[in-house]
SESEFI-173601 format. One line per 3 residues: number of its first residue (from 1); their letters; for each residue y, z, x of N, C-alpha, C, CB. Coordinates in steps of 0.05 Angstrom, whole numbers, plus 5000, padded with zeros to 4 digits. Glycine has a CB too. Example, Ala and Ser with C-alpha at 12.3 -4.5 7.8 and 13.67 -1.06 7.14 Angstrom:
1> AS> 4886 5156 5264 4910 5156 5246 4934 5156 5264 4911 5181 5226 ~ 4955 5142 5257 4979 5143 5273 5001 5157 5258 4988 5114 5282;
***
This chain:
1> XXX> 1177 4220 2753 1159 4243 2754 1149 4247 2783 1134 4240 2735 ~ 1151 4272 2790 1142 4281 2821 1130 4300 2825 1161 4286 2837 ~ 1113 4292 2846 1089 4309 2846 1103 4338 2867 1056 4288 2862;
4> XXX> 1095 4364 2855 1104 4380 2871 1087 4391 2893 1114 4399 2856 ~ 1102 4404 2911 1097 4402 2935 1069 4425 2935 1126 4409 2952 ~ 1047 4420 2953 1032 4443 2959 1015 4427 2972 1021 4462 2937;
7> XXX> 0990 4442 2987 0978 4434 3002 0944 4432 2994 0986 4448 3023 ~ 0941 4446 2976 0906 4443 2961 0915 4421 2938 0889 4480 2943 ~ 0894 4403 2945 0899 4384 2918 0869 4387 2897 0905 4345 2931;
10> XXX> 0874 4385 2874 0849 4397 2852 0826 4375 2855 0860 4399 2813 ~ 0801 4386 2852 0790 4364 2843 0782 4359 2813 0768 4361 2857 ~ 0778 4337 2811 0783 4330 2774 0752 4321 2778 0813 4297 2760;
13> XXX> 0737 4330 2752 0718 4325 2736 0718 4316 2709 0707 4344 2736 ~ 0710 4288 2714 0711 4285 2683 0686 4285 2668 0723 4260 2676 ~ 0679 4300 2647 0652 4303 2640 0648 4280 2618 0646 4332 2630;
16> XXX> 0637 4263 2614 0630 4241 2602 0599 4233 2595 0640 4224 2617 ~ 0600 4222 2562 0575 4213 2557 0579 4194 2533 0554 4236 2553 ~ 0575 4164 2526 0580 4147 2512 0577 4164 2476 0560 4122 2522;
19> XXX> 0550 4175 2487 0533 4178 2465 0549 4210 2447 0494 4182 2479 ~ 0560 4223 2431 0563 4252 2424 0546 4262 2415 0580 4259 2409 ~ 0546 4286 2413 0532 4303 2413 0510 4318 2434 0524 4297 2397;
22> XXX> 0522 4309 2454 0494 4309 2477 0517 4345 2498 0490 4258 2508 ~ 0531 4355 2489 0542 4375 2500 0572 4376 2518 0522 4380 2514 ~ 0586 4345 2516 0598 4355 2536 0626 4371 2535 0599 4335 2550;
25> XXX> 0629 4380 2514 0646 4391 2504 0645 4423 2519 0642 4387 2474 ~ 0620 4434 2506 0613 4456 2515 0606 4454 2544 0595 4466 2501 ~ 0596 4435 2558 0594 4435 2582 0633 4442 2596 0578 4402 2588;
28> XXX> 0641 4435 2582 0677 4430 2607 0684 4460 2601 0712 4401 2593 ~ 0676 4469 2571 0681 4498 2564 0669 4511 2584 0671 4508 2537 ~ 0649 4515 2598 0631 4530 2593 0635 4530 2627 0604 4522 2574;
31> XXX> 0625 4507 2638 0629 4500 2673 0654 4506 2674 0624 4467 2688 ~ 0685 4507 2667 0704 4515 2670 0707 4550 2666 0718 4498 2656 ~ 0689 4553 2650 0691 4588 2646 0678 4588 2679 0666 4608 2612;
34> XXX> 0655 4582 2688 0644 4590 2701 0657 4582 2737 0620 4582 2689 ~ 0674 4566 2732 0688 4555 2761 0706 4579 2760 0704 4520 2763 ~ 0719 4587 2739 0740 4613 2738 0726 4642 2750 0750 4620 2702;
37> XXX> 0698 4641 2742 0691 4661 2746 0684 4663 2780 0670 4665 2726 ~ 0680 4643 2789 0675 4643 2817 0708 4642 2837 0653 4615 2821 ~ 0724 4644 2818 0745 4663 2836 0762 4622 2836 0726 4687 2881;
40> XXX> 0773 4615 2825 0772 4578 2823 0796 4585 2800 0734 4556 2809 ~ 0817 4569 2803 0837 4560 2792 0830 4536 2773 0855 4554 2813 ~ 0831 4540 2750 0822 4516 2728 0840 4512 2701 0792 4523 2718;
43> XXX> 0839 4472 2711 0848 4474 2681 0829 4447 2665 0888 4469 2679 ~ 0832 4456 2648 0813 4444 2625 0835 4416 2611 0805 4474 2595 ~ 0828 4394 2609 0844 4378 2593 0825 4366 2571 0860 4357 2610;
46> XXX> 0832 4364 2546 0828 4356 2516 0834 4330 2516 0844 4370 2494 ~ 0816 4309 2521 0827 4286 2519 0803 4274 2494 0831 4270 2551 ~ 0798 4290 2469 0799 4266 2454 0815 4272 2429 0770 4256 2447;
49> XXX> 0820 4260 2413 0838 4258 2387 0833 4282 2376 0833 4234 2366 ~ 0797 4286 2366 0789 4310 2348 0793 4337 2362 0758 4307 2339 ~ 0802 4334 2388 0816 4369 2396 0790 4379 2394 0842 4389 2371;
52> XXX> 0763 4373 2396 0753 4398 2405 0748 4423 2422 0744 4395 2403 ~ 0754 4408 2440 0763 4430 2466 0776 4453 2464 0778 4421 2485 ~ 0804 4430 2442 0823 4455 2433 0818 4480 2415 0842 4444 2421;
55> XXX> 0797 4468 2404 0780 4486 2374 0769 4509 2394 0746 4464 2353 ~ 0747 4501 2415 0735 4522 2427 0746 4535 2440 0718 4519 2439 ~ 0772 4535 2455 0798 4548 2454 0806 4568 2439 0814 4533 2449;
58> XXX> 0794 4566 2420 0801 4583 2397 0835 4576 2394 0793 4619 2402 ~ 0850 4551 2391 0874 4548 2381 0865 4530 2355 0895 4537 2403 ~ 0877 4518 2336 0885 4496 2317 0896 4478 2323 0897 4501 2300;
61> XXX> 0884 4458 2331 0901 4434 2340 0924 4415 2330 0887 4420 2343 ~ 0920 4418 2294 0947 4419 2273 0969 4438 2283 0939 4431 2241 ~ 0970 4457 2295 0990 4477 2295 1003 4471 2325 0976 4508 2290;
64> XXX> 0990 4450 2343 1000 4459 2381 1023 4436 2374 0969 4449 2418 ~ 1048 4451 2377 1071 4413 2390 1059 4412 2410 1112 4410 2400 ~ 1063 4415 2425 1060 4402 2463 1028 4396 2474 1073 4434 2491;
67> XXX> 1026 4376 2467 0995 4367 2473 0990 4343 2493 0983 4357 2445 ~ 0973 4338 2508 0965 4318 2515 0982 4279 2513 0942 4324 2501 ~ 0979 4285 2485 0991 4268 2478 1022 4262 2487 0987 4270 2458;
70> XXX> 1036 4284 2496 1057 4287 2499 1071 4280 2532 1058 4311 2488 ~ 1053 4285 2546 1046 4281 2571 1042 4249 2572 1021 4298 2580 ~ 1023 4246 2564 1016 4212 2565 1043 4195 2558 0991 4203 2539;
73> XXX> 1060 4201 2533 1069 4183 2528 1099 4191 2545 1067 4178 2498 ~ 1100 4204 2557 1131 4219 2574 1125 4200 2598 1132 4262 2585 ~ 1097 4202 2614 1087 4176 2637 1090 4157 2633 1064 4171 2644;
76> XXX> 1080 4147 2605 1083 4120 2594 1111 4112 2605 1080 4118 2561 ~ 1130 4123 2596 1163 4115 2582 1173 4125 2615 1180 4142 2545 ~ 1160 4145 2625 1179 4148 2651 1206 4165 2648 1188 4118 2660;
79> XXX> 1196 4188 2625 1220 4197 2624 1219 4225 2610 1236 4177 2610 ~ 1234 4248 2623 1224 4282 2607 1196 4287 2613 1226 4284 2568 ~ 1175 4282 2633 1160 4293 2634 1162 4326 2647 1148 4275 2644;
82> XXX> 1173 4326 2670 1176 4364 2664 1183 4380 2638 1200 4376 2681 ~ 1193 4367 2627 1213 4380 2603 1185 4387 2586 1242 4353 2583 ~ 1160 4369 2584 1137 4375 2566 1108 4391 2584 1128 4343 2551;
85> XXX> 1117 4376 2607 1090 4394 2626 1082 4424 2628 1095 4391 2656 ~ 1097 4450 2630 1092 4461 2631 1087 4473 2604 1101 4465 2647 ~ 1103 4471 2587 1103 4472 2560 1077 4467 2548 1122 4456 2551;
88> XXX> 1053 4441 2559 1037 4436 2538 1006 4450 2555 1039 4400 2527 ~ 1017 4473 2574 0987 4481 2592 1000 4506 2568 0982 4486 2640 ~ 0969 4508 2555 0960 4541 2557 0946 4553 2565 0955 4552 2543;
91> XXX> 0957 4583 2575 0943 4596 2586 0926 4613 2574 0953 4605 2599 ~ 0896 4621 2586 0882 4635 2578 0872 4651 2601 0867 4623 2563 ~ 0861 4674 2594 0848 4692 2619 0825 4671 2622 0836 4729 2611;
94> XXX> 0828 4667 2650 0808 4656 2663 0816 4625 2667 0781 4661 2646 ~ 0821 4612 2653 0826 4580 2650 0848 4569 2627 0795 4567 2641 ~ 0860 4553 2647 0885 4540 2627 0876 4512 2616 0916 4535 2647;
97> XXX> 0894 4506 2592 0881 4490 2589 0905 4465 2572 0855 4503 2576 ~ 0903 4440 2574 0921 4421 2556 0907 4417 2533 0927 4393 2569 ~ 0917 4424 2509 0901 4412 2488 0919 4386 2475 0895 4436 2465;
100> XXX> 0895 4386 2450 0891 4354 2446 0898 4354 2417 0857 4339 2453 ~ 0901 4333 2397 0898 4328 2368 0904 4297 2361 0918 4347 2351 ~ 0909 4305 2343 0905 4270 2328 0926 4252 2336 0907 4269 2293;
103> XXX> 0943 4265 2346 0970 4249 2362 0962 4226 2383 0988 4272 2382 ~ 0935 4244 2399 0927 4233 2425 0915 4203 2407 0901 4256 2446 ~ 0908 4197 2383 0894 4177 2370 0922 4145 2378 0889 4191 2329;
106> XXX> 0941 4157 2368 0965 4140 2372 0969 4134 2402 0991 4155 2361 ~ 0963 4148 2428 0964 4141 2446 0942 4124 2458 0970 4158 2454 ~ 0917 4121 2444 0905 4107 2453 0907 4084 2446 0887 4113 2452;
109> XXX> 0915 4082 2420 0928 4050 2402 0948 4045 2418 0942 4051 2367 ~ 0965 4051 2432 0992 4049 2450 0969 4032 2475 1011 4089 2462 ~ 0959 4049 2485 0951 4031 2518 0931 4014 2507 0934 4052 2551;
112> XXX> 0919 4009 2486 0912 3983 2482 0927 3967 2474 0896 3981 2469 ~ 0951 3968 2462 0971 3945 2462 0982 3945 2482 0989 3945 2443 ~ 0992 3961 2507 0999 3958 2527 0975 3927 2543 0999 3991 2538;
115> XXX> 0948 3943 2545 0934 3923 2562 0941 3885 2551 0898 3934 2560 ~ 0934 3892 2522 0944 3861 2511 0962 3845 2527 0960 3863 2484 ~ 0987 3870 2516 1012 3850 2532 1014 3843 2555 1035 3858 2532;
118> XXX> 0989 3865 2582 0999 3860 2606 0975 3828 2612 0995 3893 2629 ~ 0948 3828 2596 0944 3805 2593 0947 3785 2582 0934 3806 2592 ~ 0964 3787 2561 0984 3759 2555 1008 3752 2579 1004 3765 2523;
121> XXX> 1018 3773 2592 1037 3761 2606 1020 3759 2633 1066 3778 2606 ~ 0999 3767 2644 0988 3755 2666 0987 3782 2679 1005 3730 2681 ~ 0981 3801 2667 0985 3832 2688 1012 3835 2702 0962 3833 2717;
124> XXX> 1030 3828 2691 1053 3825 2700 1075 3842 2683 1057 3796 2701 ~ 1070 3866 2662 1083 3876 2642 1101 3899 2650 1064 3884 2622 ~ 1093 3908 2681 1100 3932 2698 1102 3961 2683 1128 3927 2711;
127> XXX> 1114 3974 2688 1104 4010 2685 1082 4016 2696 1098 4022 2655 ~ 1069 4041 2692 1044 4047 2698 1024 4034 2678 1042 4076 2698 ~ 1007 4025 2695 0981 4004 2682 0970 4027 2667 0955 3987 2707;
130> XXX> 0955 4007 2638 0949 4029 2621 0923 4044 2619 0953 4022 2597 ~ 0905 4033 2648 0887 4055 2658 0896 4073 2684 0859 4040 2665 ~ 0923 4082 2689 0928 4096 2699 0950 4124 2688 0930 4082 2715;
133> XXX> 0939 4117 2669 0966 4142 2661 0952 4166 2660 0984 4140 2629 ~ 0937 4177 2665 0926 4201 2651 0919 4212 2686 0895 4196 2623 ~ 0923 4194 2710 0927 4199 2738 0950 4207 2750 0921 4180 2751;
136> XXX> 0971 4189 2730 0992 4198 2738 1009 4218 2724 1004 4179 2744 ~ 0996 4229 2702 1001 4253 2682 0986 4275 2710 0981 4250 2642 ~ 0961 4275 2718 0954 4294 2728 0963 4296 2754 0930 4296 2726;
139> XXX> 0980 4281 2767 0990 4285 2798 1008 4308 2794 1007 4257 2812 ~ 1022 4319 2776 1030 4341 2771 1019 4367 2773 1036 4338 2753 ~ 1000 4372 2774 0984 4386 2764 0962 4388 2793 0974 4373 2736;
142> XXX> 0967 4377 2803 0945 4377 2828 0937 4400 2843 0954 4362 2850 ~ 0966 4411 2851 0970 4428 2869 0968 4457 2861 0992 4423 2881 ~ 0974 4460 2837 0972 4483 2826 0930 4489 2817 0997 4479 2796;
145> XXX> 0914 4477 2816 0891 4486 2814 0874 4481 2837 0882 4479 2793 ~ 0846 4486 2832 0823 4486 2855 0815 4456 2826 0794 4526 2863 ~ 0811 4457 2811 0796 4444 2794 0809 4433 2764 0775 4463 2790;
148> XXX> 0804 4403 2762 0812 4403 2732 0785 4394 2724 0839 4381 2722 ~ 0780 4394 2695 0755 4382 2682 0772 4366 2655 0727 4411 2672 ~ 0767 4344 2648 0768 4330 2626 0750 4329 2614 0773 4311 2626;
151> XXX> 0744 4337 2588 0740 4330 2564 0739 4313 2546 0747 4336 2558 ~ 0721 4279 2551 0719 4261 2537 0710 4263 2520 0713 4248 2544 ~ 0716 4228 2501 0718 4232 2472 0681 4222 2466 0748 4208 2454;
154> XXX> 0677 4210 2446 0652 4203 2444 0651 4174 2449 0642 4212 2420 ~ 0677 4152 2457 0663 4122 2462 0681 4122 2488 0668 4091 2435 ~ 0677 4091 2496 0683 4092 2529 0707 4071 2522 0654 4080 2556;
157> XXX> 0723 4089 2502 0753 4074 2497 0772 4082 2523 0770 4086 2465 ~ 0791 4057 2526 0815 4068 2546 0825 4092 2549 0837 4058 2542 ~ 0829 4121 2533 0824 4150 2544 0804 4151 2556 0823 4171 2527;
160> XXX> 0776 4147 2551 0757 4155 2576 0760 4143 2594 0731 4152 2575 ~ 0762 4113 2598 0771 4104 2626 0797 4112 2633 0771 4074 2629 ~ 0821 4118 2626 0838 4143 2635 0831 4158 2658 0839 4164 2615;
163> XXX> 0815 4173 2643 0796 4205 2648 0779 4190 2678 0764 4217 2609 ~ 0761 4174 2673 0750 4163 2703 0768 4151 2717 0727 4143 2703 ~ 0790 4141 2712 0803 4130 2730 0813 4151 2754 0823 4116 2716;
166> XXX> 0824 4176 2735 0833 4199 2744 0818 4221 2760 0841 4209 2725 ~ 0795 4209 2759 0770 4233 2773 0773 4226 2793 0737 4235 2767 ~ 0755 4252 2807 0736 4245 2831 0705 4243 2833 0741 4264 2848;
169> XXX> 0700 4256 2805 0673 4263 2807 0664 4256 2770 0670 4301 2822 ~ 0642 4239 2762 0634 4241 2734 0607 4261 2731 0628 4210 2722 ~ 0613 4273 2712 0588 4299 2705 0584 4282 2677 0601 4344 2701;
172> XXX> 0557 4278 2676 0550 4268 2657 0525 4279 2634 0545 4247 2668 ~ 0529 4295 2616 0516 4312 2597 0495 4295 2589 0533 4322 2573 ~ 0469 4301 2591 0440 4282 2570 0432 4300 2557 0409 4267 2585;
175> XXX> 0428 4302 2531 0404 4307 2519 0380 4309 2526 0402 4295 2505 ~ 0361 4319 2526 0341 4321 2540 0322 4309 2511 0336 4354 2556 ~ 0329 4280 2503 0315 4268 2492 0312 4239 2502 0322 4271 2469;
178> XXX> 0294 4220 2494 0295 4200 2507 0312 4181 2500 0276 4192 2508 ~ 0326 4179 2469 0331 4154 2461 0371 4165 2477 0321 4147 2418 ~ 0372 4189 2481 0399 4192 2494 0395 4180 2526 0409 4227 2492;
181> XXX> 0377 4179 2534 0374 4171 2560 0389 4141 2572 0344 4171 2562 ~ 0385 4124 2539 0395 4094 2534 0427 4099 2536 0384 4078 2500 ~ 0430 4118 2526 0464 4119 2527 0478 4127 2564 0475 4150 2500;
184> XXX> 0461 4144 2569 0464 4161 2598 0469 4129 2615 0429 4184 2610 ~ 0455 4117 2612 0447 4091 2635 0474 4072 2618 0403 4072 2631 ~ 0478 4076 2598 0502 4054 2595 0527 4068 2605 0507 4042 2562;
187> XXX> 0525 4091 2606 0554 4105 2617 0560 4101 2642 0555 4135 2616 ~ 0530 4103 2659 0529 4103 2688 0539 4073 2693 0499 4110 2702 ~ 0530 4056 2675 0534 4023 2681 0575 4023 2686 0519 3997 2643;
190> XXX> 0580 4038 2664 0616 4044 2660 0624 4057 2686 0627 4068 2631 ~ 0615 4070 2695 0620 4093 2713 0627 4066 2737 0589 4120 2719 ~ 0601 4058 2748 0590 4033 2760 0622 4017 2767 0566 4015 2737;
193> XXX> 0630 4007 2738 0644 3987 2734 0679 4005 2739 0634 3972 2701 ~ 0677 4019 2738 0710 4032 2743 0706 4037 2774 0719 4068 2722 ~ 0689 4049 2786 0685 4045 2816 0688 4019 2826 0659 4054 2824;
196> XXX> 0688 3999 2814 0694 3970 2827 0719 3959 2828 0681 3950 2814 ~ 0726 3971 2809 0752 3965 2801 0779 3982 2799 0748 3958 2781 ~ 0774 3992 2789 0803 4012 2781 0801 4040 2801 0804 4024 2741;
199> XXX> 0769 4046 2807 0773 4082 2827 0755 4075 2841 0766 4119 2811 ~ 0758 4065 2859 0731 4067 2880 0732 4085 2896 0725 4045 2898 ~ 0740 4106 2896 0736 4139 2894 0717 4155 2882 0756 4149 2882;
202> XXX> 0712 4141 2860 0705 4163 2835 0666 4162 2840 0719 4146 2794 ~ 0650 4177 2840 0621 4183 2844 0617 4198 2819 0613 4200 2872 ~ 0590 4192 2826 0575 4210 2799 0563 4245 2808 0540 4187 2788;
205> XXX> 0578 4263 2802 0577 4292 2808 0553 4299 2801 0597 4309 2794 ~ 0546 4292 2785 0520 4298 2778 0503 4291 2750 0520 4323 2781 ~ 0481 4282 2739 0466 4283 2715 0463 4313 2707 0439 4268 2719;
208> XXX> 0465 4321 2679 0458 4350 2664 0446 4349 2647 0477 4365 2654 ~ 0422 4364 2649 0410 4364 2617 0416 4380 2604 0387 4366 2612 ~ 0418 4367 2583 0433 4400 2561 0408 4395 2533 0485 4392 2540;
211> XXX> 0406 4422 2523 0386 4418 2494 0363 4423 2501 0384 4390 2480 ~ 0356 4436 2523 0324 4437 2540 0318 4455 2530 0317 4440 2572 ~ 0299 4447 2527 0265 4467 2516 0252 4470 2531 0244 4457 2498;
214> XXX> 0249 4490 2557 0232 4477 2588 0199 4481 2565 0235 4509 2631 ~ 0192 4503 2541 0170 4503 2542 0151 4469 2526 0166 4531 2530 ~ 0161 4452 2524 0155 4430 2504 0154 4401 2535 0188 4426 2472;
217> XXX> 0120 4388 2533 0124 4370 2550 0152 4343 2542 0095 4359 2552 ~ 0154 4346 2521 0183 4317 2522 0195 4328 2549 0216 4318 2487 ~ 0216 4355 2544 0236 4362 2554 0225 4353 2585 0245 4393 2545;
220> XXX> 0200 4363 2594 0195 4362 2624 0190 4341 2633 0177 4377 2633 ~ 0175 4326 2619 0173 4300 2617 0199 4277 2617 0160 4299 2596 ~ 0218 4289 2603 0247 4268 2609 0260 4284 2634 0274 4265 2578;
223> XXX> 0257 4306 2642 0272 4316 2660 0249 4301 2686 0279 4353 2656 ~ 0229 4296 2692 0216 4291 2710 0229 4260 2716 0187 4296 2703 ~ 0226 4243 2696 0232 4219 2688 0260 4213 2704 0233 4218 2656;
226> XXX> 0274 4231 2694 0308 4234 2707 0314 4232 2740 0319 4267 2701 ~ 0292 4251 2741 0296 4260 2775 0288 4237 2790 0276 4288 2788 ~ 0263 4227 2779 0249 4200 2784 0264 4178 2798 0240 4189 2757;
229> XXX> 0276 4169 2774 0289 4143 2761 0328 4154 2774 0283 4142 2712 ~ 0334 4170 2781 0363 4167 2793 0359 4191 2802 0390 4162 2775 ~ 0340 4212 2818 0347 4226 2824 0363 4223 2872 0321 4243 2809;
232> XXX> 0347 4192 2873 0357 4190 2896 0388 4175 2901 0336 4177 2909 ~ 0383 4171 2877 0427 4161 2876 0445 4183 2869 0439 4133 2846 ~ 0435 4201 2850 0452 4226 2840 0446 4248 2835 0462 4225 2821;
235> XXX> 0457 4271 2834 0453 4292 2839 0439 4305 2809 0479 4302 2851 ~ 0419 4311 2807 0416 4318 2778 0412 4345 2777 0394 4304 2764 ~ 0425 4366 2755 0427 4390 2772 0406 4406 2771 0448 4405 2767;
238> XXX> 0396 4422 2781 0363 4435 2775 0373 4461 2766 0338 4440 2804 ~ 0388 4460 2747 0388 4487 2727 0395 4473 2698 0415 4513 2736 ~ 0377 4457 2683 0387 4444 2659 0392 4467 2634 0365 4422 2650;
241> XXX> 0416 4465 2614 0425 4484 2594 0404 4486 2574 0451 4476 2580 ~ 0390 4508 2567 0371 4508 2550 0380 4510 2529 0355 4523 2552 ~ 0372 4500 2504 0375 4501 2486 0372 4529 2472 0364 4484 2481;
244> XXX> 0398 4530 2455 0408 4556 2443 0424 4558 2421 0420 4569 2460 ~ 0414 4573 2404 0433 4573 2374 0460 4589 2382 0415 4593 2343 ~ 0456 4605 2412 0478 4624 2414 0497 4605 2425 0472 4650 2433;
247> XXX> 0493 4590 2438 0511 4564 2453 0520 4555 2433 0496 4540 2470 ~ 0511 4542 2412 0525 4531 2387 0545 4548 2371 0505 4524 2368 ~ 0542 4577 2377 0558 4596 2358 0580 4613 2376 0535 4619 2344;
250> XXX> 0577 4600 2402 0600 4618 2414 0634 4610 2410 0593 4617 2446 ~ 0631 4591 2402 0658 4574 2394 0667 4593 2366 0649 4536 2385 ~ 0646 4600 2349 0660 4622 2331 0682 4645 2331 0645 4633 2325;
253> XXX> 0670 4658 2358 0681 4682 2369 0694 4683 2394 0663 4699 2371 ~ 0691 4659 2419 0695 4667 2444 0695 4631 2451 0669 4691 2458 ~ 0708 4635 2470 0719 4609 2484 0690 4597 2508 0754 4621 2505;
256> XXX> 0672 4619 2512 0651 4611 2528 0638 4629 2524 0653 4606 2553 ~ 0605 4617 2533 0584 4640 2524 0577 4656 2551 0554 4626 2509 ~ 0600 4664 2566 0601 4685 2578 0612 4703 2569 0608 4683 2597;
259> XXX> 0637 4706 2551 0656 4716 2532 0634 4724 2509 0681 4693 2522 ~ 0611 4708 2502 0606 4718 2483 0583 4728 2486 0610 4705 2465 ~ 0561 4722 2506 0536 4738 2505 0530 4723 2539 0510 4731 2472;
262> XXX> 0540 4741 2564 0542 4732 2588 0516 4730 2595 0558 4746 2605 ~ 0488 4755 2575 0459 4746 2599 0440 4728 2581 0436 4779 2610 ~ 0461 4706 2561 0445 4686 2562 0432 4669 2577 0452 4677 2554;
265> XXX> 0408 4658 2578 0404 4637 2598 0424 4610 2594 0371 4628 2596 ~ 0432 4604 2580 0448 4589 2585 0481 4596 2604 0448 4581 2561 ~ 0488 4625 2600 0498 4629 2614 0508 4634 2639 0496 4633 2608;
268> XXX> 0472 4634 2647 0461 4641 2676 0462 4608 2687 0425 4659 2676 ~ 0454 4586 2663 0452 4560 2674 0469 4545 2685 0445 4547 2661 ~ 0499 4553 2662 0517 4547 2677 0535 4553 2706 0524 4549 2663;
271> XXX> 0530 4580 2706 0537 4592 2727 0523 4580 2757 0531 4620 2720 ~ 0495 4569 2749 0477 4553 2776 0495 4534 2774 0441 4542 2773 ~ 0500 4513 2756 0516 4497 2752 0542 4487 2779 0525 4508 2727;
274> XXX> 0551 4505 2769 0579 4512 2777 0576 4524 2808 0593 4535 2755 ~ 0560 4532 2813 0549 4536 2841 0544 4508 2861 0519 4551 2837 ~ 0526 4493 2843 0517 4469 2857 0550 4451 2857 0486 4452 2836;
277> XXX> 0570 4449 2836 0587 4437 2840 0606 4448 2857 0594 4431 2820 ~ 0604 4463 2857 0619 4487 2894 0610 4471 2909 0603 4525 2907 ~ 0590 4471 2920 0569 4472 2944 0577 4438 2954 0530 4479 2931;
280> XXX> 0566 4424 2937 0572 4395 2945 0606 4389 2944 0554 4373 2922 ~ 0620 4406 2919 0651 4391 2937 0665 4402 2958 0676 4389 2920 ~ 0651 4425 2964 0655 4438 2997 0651 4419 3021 0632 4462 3004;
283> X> 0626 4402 3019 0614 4382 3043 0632 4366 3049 0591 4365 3037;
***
């Protein structure tokens, strides 16, 4: 597999959070609608089993052959990866995207029996190590965007370390509750630990609050807390996603809640968002 020729190379975001439900789904939706809209080449990758990415896509993830999965295991084996690469990007106005399904489940059972064997035989099993495949699935793919974003699953199984191995930057979704805050700090601890080891490249892009209520002291109160407690190690962004029933319902009708009701405030939040992630990977 060979990386083709060009001279802008993408930067990869992987959006990550141990804990689900804390947004980051709609965050990669949503910051990817909004990197498109700022004139940005994007592609979106589905890296967990349940395809939701693919759902807010508005595709069926039962129905896609050419998925994610397909890619991974062509790297794995070292063999027909063009033959599935272009094949498993769809395109959409505004942002392309790899989707995902239950296939990708089998590939993660794969690089954990991979790691076994390479630690029974002493790291000595050769191919691509099985926290690098989803780096060397995306070296393809480099040149053709401004931006990729991944789409992690909900635990910090070998696809998420994949996904960070492959970054440059972790965006990390909180709840703007406290007991998610316990999960935020164990991700960062992961984050921490793949920078030591496997990407010492990879930084933290930024903390997000998603689910905010600015009018309720919790919300201001954990967002103060935030800025506090890591705001001099990371970037935490000062436009947190407010909480919205329309955010939850745009996946019905529209692939982002710019598509579906653009002068939401959440719409507007993301768009700051996506500004601040301009701004700092310009520097």
């Amino acid at each position: 597999m060979e990386q083709k020729e060009g001279n802008r190379m993408a930067i990869t975001l992987a959006i990550t959070n141990s804990k689900g439900g804390v947004g980051k789904t709609t965050t990669c939706a949503n910051l990817g609608a909004a990197l498109a809209a700022a004139g940005k080449r994007v592609l979106l990758v589905d890296n967990d089993p349940q395809g939701d990415l693919t759902k807010v896509m508005r595709a069926d993830p039962k129905t896609i052959k050419y998925t994610l999965a397909n890619l991974m295991n062509a790297a794995l084996d070292d063999t027909e990866f063009e033959l599935f690469a272009d094949k498993a990007v769809i395109q959409r106005e505004g942002v392309h995207y790899i989707p995902a399904n239950s296939k990708l489940a089998a590939v993660s059972s794969r690089l954990v029996a991979l790691q076994m064997n390479s630690r029974y035989r002493g790291g000595n099993s050769g191919g691509t190590p099985c926290e690098l495949v989803m780096a060397q699935v995306l070296k393809y793919f480099q040149d053709r965007y401004d931006y990729i974003l991944i789409d992690c699953g909900h635990s910090m199984d070998l696809l998420t370390i994949n996904a960070l191995a492959a970054a440059d930057q972790a965006i990390v979704p909180v709840q703007a509750h406290y007991l998610a805050m316990e999960d935020m700090a164990d991700t960062l601890e992961v984050i921490k630990t793949i920078q030591q080891g496997i990407n010492p490249t990879l930084t933290v892009g930024g903390i997000l609050l998603t689910m905010y209520q600015g009018r309720t002291n919790l919300c201001r109160g954990i967002q103060d807390e935030i800025q506090a407690d890591y705001g001099d190690a990371f970037t935490v962004f000062s436009a947190p996603i407010d909480f919205s029933i329309r955010v939850a319902e745009h996946p019905i009708d529209a692939a982002s809640i710019f598509e579906y009701e653009p002068e939401n405030p959440a719409a507007k939040a993301y768009s700051a968002v996506a500004q601040e992630v301009l701004a700092y990977a310009s520097e």
